[in-house]
mmCIF file of the N, C-alpha and C atoms, coordinates in Angstrom:
data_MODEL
# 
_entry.id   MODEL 
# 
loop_
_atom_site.group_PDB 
_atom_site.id 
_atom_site.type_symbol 
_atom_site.label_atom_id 
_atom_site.label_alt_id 
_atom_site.label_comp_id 
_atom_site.label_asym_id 
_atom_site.label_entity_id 
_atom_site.label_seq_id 
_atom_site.pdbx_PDB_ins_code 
_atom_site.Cartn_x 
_atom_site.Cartn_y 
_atom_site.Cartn_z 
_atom_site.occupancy 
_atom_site.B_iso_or_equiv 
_atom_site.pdbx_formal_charge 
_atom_site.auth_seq_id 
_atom_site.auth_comp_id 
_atom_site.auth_asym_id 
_atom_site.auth_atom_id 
_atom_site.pdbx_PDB_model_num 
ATOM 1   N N  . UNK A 1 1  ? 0.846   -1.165  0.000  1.00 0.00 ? 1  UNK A N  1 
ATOM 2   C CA . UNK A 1 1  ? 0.000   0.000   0.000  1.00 0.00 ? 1  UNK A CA 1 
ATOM 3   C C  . UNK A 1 1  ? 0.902   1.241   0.000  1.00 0.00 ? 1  UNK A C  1 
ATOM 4   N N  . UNK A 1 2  ? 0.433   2.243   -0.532 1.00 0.00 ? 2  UNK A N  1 
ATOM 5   C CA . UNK A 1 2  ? 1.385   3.269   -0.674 1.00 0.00 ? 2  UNK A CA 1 
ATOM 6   C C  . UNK A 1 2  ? 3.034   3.453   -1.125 1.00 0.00 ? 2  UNK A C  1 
ATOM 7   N N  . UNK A 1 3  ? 3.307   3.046   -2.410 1.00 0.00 ? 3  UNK A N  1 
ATOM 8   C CA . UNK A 1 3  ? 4.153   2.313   -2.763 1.00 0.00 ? 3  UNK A CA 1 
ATOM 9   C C  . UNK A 1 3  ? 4.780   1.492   -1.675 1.00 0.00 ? 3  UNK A C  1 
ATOM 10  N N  . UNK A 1 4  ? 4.560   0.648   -1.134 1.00 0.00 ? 4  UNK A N  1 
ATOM 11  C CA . UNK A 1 4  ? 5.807   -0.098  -0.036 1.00 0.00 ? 4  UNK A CA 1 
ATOM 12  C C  . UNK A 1 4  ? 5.749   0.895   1.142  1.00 0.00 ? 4  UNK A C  1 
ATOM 13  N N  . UNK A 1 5  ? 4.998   1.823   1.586  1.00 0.00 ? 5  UNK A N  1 
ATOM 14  C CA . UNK A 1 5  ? 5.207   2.120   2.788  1.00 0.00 ? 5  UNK A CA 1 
ATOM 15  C C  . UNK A 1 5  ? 4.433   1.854   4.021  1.00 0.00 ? 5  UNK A C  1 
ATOM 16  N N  . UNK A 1 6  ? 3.320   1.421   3.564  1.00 0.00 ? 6  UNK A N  1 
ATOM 17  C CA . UNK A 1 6  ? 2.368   0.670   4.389  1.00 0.00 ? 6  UNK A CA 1 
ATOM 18  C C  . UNK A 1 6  ? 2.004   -0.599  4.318  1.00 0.00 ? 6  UNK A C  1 
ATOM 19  N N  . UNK A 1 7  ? 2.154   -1.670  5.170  1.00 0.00 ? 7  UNK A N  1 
ATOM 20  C CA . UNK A 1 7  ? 2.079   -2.751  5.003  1.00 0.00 ? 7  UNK A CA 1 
ATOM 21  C C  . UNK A 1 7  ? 1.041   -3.989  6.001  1.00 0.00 ? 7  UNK A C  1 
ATOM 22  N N  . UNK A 1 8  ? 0.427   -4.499  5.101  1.00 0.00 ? 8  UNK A N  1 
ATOM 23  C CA . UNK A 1 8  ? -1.218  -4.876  5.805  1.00 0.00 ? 8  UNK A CA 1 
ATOM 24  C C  . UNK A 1 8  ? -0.700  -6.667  6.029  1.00 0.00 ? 8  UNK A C  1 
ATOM 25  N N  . UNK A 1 9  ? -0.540  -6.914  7.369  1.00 0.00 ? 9  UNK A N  1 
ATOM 26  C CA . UNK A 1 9  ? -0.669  -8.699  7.584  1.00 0.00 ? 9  UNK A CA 1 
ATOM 27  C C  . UNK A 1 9  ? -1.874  -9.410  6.561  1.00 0.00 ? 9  UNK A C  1 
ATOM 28  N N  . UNK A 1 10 ? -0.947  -10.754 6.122  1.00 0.00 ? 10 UNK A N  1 
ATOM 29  C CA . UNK A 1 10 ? -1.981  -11.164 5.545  1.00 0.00 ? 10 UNK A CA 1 
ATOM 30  C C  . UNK A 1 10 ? -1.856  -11.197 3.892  1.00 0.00 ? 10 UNK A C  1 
ATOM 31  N N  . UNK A 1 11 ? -1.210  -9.547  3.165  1.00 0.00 ? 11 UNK A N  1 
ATOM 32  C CA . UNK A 1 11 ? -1.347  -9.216  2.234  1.00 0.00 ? 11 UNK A CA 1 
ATOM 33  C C  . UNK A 1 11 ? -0.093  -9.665  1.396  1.00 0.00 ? 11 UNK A C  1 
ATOM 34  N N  . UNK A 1 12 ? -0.245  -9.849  -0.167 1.00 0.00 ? 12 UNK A N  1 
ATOM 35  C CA . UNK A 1 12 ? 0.784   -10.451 -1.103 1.00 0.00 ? 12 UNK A CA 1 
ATOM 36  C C  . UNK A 1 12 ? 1.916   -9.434  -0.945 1.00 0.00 ? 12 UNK A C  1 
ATOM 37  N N  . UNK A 1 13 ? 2.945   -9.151  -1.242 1.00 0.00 ? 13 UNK A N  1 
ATOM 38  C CA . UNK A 1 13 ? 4.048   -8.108  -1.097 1.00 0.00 ? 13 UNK A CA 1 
ATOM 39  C C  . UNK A 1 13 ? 5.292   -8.698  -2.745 1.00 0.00 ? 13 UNK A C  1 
ATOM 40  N N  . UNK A 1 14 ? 5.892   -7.857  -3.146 1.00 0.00 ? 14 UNK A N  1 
ATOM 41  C CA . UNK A 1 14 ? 6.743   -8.001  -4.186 1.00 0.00 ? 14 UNK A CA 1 
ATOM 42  C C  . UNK A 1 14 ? 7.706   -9.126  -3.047 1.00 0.00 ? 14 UNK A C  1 
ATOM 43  N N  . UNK A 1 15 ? 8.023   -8.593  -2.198 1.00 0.00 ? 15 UNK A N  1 
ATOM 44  C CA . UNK A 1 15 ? 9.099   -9.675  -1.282 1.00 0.00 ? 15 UNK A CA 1 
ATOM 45  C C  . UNK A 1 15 ? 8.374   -10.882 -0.844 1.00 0.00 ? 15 UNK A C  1 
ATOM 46  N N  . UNK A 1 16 ? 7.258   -10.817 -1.165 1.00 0.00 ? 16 UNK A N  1 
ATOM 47  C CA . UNK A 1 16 ? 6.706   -12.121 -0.120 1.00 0.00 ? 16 UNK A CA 1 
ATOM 48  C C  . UNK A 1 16 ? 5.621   -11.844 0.520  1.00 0.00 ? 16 UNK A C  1 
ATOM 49  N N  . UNK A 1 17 ? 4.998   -12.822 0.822  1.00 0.00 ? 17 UNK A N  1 
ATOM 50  C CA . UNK A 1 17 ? 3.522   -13.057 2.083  1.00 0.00 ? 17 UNK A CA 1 
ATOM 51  C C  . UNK A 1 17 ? 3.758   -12.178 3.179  1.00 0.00 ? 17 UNK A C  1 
ATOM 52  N N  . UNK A 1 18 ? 3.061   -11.392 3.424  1.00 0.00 ? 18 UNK A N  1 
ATOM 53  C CA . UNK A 1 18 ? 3.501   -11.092 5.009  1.00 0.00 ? 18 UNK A CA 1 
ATOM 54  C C  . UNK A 1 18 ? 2.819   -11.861 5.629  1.00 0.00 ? 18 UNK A C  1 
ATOM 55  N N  . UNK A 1 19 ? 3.581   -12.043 7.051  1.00 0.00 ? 19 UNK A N  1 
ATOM 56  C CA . UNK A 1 19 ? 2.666   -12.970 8.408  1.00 0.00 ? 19 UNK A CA 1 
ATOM 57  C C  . UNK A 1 19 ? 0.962   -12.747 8.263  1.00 0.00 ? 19 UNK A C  1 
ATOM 58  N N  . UNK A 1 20 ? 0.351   -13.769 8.392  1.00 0.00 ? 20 UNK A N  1 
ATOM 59  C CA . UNK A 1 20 ? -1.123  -13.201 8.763  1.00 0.00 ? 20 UNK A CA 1 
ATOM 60  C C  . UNK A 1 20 ? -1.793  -12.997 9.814  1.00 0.00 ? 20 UNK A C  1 
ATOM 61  N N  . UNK A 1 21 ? -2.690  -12.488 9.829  1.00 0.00 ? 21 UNK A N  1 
ATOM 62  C CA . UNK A 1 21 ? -3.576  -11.399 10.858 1.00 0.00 ? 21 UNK A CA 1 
ATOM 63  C C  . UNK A 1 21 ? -2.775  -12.538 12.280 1.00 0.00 ? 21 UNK A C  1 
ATOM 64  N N  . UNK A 1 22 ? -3.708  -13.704 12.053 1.00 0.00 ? 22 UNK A N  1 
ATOM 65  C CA . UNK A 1 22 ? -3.682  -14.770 13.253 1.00 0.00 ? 22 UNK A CA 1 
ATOM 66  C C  . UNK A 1 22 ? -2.000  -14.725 13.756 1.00 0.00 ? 22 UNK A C  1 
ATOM 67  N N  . UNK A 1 23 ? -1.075  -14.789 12.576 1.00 0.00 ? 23 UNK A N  1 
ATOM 68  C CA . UNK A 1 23 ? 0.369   -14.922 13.888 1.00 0.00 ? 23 UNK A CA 1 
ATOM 69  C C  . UNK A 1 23 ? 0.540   -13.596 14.035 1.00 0.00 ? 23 UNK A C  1 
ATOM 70  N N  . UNK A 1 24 ? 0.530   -12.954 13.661 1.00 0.00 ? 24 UNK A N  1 
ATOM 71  C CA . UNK A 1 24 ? 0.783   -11.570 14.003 1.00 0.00 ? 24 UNK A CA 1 
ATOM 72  C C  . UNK A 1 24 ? 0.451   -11.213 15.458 1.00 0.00 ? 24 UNK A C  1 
ATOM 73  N N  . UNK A 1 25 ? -0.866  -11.334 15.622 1.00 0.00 ? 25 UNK A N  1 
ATOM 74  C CA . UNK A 1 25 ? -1.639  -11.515 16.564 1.00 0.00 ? 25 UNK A CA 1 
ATOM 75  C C  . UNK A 1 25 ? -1.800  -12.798 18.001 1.00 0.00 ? 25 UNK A C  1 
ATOM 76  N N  . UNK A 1 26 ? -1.027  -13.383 17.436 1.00 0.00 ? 26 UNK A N  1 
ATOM 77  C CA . UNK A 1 26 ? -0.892  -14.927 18.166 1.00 0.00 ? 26 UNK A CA 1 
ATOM 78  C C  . UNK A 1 26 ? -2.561  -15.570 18.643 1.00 0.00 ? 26 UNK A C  1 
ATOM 79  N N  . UNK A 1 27 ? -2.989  -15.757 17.413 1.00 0.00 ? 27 UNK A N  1 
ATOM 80  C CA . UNK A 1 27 ? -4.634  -16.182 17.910 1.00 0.00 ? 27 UNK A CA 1 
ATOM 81  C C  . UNK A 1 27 ? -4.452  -17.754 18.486 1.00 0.00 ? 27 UNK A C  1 
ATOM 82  N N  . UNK A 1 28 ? -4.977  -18.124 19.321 1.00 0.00 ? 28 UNK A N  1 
ATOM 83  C CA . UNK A 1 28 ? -4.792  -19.799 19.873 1.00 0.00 ? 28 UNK A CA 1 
ATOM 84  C C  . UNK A 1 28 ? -4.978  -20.729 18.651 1.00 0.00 ? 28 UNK A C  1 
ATOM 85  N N  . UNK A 1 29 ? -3.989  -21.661 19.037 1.00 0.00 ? 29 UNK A N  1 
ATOM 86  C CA . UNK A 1 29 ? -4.257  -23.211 17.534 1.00 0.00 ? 29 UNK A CA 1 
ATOM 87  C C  . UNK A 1 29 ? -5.502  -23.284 17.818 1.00 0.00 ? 29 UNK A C  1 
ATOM 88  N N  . UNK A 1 30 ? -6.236  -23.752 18.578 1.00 0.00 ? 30 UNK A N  1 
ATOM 89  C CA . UNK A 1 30 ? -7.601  -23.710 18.297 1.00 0.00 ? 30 UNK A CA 1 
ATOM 90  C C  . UNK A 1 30 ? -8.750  -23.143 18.576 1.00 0.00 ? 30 UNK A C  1 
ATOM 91  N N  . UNK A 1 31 ? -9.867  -23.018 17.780 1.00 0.00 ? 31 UNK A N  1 
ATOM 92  C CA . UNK A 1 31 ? -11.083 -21.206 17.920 1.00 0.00 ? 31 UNK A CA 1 
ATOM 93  C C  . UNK A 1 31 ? -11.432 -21.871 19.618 1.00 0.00 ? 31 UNK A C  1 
ATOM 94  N N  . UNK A 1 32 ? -11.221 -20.262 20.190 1.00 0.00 ? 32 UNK A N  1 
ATOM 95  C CA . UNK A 1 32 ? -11.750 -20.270 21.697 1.00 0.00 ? 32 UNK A CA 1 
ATOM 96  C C  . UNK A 1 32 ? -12.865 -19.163 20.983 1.00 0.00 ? 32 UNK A C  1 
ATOM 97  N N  . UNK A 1 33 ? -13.855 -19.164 21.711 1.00 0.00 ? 33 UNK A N  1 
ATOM 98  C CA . UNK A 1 33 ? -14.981 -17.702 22.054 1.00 0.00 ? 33 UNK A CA 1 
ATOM 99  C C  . UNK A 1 33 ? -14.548 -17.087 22.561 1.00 0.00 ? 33 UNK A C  1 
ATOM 100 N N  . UNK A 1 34 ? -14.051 -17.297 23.695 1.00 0.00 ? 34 UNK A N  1 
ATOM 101 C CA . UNK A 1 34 ? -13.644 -16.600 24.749 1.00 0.00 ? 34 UNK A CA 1 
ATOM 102 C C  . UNK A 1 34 ? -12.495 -15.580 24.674 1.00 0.00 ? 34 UNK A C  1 
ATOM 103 N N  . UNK A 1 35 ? -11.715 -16.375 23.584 1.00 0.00 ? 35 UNK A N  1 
ATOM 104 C CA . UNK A 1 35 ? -10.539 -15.342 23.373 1.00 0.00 ? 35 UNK A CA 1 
ATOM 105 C C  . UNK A 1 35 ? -10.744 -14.266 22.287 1.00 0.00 ? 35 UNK A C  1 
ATOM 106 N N  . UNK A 1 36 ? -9.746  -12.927 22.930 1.00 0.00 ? 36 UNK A N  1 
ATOM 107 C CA . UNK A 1 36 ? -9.808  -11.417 22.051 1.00 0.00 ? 36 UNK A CA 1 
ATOM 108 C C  . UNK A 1 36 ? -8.374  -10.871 22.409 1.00 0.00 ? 36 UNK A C  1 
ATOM 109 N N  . UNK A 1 37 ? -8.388  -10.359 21.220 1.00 0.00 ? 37 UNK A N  1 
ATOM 110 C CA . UNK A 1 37 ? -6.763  -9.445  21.704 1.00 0.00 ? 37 UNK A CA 1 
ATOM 111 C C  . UNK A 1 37 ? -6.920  -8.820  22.410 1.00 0.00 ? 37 UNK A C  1 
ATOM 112 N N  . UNK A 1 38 ? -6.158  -8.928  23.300 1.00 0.00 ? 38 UNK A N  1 
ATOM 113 C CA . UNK A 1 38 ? -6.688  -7.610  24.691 1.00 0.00 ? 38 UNK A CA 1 
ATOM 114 C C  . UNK A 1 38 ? -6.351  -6.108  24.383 1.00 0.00 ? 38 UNK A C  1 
ATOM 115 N N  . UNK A 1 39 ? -5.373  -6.087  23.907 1.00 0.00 ? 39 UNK A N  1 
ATOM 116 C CA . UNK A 1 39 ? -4.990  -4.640  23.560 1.00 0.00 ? 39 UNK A CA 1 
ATOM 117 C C  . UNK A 1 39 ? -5.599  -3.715  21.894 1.00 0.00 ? 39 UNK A C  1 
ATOM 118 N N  . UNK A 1 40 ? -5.789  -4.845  21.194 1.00 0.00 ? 40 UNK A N  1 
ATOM 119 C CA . UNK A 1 40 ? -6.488  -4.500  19.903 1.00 0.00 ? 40 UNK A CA 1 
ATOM 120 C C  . UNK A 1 40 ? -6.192  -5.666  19.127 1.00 0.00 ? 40 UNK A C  1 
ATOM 121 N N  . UNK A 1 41 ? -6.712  -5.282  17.669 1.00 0.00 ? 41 UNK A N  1 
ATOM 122 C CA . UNK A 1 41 ? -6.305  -6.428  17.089 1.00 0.00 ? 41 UNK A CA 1 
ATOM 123 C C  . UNK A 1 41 ? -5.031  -5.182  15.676 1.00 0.00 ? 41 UNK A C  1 
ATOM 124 N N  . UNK A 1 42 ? -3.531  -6.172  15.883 1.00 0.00 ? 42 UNK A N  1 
ATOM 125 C CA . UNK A 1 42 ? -2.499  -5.100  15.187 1.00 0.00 ? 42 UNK A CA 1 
ATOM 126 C C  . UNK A 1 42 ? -2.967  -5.769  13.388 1.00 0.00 ? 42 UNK A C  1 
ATOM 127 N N  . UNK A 1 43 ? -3.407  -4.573  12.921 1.00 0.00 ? 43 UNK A N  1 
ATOM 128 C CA . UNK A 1 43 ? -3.480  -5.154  10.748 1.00 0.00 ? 43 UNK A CA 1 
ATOM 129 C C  . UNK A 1 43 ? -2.574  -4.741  9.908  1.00 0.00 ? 43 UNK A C  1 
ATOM 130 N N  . UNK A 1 44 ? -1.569  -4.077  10.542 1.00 0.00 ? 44 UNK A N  1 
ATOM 131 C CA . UNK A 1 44 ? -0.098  -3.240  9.481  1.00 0.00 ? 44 UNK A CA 1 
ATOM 132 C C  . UNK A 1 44 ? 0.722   -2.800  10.159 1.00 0.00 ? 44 UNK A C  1 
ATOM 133 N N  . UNK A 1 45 ? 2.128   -2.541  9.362  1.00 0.00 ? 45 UNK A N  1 
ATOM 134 C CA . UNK A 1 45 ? 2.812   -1.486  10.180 1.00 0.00 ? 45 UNK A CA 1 
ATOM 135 C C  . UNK A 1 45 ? 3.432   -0.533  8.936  1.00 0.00 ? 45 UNK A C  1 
ATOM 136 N N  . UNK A 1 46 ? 4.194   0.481   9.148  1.00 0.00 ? 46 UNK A N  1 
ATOM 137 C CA . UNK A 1 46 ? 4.659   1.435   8.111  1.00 0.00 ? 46 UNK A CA 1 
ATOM 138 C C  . UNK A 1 46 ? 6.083   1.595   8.566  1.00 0.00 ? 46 UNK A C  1 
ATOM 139 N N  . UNK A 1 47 ? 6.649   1.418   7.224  1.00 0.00 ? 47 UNK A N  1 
ATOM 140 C CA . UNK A 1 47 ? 8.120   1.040   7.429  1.00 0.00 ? 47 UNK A CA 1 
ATOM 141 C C  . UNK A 1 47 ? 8.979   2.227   8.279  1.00 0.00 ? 47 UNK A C  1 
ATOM 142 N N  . UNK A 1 48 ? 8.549   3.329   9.013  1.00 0.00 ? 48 UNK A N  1 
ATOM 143 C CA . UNK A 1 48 ? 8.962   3.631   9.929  1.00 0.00 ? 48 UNK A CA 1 
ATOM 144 C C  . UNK A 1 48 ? 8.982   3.305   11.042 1.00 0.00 ? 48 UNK A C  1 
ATOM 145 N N  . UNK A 1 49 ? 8.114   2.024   11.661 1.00 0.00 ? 49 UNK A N  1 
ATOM 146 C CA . UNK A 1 49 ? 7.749   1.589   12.384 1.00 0.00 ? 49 UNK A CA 1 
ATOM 147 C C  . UNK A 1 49 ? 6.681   1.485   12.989 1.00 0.00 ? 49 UNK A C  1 
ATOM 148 N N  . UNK A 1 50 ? 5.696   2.306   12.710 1.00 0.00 ? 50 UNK A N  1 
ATOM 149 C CA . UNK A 1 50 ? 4.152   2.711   13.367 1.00 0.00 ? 50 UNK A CA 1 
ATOM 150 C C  . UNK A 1 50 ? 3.103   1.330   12.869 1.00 0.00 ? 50 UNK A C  1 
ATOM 151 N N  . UNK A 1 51 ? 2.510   1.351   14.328 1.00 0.00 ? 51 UNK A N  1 
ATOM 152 C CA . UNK A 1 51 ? 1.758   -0.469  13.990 1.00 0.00 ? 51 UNK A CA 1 
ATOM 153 C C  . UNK A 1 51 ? -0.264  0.513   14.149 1.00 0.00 ? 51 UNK A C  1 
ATOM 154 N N  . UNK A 1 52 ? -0.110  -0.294  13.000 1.00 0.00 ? 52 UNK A N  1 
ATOM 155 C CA . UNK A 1 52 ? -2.189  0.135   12.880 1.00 0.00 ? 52 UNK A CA 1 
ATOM 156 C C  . UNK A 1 52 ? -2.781  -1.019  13.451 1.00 0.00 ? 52 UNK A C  1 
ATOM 157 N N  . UNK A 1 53 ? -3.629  -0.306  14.154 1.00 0.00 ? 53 UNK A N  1 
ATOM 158 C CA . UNK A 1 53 ? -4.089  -1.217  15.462 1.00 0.00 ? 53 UNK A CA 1 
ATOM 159 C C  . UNK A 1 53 ? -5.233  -1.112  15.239 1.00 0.00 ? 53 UNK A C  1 
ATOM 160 N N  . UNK A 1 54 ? -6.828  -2.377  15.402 1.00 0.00 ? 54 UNK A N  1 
ATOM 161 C CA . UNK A 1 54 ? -8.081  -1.819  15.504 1.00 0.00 ? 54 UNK A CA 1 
ATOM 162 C C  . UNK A 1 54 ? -8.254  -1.661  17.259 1.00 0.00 ? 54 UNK A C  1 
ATOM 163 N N  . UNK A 1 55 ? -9.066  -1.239  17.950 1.00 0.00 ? 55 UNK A N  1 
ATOM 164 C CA . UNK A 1 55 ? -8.835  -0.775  19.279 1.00 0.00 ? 55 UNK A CA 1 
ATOM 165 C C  . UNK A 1 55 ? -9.499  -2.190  19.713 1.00 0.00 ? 55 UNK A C  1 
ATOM 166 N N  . UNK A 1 56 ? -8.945  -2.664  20.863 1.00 0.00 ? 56 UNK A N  1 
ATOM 167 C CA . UNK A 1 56 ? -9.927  -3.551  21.714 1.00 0.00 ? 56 UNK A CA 1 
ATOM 168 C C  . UNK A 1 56 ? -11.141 -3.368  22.630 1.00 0.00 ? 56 UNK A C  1 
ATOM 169 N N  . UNK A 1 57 ? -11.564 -4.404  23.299 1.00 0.00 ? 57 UNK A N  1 
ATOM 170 C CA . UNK A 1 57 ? -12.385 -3.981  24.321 1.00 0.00 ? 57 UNK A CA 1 
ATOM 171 C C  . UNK A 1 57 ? -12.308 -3.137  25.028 1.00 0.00 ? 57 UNK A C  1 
ATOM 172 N N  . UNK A 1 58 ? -10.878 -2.551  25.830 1.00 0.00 ? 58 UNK A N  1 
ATOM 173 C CA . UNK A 1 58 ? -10.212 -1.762  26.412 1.00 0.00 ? 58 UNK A CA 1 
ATOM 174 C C  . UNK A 1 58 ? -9.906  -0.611  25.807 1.00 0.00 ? 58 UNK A C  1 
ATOM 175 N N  . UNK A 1 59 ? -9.682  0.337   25.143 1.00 0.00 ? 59 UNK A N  1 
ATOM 176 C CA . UNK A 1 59 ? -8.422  1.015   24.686 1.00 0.00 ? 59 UNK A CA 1 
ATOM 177 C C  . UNK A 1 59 ? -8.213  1.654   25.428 1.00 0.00 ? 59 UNK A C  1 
ATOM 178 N N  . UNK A 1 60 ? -8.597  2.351   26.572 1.00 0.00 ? 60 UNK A N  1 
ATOM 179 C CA . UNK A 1 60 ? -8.009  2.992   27.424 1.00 0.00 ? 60 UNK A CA 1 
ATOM 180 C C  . UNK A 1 60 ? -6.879  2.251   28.487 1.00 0.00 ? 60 UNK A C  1 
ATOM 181 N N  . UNK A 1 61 ? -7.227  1.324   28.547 1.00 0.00 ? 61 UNK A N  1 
ATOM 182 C CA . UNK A 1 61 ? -5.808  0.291   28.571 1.00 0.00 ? 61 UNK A CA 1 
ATOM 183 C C  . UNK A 1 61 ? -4.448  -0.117  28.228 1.00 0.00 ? 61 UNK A C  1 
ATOM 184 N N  . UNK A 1 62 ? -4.876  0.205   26.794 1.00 0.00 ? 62 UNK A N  1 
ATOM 185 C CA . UNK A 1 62 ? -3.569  0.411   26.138 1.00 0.00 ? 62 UNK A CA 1 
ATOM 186 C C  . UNK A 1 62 ? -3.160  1.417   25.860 1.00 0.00 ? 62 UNK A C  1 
ATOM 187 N N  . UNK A 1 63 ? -3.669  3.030   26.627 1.00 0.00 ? 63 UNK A N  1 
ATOM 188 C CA . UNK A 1 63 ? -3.153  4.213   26.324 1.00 0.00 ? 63 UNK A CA 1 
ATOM 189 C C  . UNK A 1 63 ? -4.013  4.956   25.441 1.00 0.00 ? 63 UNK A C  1 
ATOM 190 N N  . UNK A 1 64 ? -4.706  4.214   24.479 1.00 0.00 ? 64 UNK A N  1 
ATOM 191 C CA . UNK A 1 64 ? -5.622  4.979   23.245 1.00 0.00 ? 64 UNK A CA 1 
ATOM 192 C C  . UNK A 1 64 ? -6.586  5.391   23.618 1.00 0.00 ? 64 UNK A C  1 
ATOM 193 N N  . UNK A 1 65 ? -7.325  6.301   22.713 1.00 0.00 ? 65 UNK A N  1 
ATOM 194 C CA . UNK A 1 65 ? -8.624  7.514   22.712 1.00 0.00 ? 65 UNK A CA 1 
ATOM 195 C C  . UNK A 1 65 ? -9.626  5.752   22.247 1.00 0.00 ? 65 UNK A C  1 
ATOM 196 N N  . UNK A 1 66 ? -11.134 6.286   22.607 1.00 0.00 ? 66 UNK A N  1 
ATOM 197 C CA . UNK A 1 66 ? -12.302 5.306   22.326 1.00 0.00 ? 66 UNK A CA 1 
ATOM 198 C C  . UNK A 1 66 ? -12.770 4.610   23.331 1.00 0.00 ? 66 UNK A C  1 
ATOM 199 N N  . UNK A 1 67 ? -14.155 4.102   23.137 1.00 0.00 ? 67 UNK A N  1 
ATOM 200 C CA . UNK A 1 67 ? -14.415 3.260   23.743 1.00 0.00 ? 67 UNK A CA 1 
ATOM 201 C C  . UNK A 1 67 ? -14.837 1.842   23.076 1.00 0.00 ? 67 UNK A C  1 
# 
């Protein structure tokens, strides 16, 4: 996305697969209900380093604006 500067788990890349959502995220080998990312769920990062996050149950938890 954006020539190569934004980069989405999951998505095809000229270099390769990136990791998907689930390891990125470390979702359990097998579906719980019960389980949620506690802090958000992370979908990219930008090659400066900045990680795009959707917010969790919490975000004031992890520092972020929302409920």
């Amino acid at each position: 996305m954006d020539d190569g500067w934004v980069r989405v788990f999951g998505a095809q890349s000229a270099a390769g697969g990136l990791p998907s959502l689930g390891r990125v995220n470390a979702f359990p080998a097998e579906p719980d209900p019960g389980w949620y990312p506690a802090d958000g769920l992370v979908v990219g990062h930008d090659v400066l380093g900045g990680v795009f996050c959707l917010n969790g149950r919490d975000p004031s938890r992890a520092g972020r604006p929302g409920r």
